[in-house]
C-alpha positions in Angstrom: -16.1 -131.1 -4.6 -16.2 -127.2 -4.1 -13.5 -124.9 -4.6 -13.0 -122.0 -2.7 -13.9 -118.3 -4.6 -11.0 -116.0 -5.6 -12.2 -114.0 -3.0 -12.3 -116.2 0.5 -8.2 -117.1 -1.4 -7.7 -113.4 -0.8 -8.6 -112.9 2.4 -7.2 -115.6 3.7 -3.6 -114.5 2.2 -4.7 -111.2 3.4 -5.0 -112.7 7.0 -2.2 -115.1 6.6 0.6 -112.1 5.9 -1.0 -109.6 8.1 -0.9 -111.9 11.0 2.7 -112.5 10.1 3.7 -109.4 9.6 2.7 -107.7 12.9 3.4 -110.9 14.9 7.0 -111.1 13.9 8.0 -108.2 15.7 7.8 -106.9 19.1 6.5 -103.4 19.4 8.8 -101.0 21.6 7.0 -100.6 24.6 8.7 -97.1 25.9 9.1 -93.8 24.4 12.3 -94.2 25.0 12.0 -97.8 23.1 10.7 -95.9 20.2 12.7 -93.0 20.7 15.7 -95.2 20.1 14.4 -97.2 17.5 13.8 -93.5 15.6 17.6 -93.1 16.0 19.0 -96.0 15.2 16.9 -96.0 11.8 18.4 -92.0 11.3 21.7 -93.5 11.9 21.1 -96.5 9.2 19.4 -93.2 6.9 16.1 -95.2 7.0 15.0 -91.5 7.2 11.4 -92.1 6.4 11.1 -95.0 8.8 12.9 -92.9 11.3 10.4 -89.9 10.4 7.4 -92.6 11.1 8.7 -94.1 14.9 8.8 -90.7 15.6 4.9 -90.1 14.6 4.3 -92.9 16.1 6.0 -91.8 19.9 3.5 -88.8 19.6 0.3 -90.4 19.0 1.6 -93.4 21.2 2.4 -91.0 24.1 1.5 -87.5 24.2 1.8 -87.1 27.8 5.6 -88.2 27.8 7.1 -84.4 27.3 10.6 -85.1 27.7 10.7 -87.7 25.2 8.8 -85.6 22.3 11.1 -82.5 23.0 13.6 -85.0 22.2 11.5 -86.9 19.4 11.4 -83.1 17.8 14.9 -82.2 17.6 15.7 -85.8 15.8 12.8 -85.0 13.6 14.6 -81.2 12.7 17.7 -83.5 12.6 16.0 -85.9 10.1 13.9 -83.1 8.0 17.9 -81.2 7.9 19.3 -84.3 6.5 16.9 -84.8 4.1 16.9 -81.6 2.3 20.4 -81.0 2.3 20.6 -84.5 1.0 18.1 -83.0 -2.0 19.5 -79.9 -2.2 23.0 -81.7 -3.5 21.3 -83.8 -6.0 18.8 -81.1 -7.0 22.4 -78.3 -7.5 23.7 -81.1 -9.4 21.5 -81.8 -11.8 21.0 -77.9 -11.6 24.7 -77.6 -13.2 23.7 -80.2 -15.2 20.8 -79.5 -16.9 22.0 -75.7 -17.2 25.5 -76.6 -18.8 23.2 -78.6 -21.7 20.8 -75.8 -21.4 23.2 -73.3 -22.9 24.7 -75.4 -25.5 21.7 -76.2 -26.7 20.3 -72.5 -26.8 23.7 -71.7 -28.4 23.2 -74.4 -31.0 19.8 -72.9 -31.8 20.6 -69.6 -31.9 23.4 -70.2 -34.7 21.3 -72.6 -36.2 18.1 -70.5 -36.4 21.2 -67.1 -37.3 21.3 -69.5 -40.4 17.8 -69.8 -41.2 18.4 -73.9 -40.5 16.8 -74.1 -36.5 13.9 -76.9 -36.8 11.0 -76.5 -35.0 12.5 -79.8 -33.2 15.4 -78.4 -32.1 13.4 -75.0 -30.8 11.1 -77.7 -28.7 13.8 -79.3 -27.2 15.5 -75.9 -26.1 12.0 -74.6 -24.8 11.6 -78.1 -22.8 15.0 -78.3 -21.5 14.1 -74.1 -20.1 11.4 -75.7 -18.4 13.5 -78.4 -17.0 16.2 -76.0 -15.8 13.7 -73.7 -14.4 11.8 -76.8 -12.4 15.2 -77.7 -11.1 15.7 -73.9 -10.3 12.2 -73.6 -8.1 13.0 -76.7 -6.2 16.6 -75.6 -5.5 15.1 -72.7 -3.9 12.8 -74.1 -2.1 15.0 -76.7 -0.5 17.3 -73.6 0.4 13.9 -71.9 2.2 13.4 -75.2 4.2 16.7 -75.6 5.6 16.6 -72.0 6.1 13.3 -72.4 8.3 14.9 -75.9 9.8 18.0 -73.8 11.3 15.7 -71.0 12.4 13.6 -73.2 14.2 16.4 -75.1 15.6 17.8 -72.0 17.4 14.3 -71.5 18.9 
């Protein structure tokens, strides 16, 4: 009696769940079919699976203008959402990090004022800088995109 290598076991699992997978579901058919699908998934904030349909109506098909026109204004949509979404959790753990930022440099600072700073404590000030600037650069950067988002909008 044989018994079958790891390998053929994989490949037939392999087979087994792709087969599954795709045959499950029905592929929308229409631009309009995927176009929907793309805001229904917005709607449910699936924004990366919304993000995806909406790739997929391009390369699916280019030829149908009115649709992509449409596809691009949910994806502005959908790009909007995302980074104001970020922006809020980035500004709060902006505050955040900044509020325990300064009371650590102000325990420091007394601390080292007394000749009793440890090279610990200066560390974890100098990391916790770094952290607060990190937040800093991708508070701004989140403000850029939306920035570019609303100007490209109006276009």
């Amino acid at each position: 009696m044989t018994f079958p290598s790891l390998k053929n076991i994989i490949a037939t699992c392999a087979t087994i769940l792709l087969t599954t997978a795709c045959g499950g579901n029905k592929a929308p058919k229409t631009a309009t079919d995927i176009l929907e699908q793309a805001r229904q998934e917005y709607a449910d904030k699936q924004y990366d699976k919304a993000l995806h349909s909406i790739d997929s109506l391009r390369k699916t098909f280019p030829q149908d203008i009115e649709a992509r026109k449409a596809a691009l204004k949910l994806y502005q949509d959908i790009s909007l959402t995302q980074a104001q979404e970020d922006l809020a959790n980035t500004d709060q753990r902006l505050q955040q990090a900044k509020a325990e930022y300064d009371n650590m440099k102000a325990k420091a600072d007394q601390d080292r004022d007394a000749l009793r700073a440890t090279s610990e404590q200066l560390q974890a000030v100098t990391l916790k800088k770094m952290e607060l600037d990190s937040l800093q650069v991708r508070f701004d950067v989140q403000c850029a995109k939306i920035k570019y988002i609303h100007k490209k909008q109006k276009e």
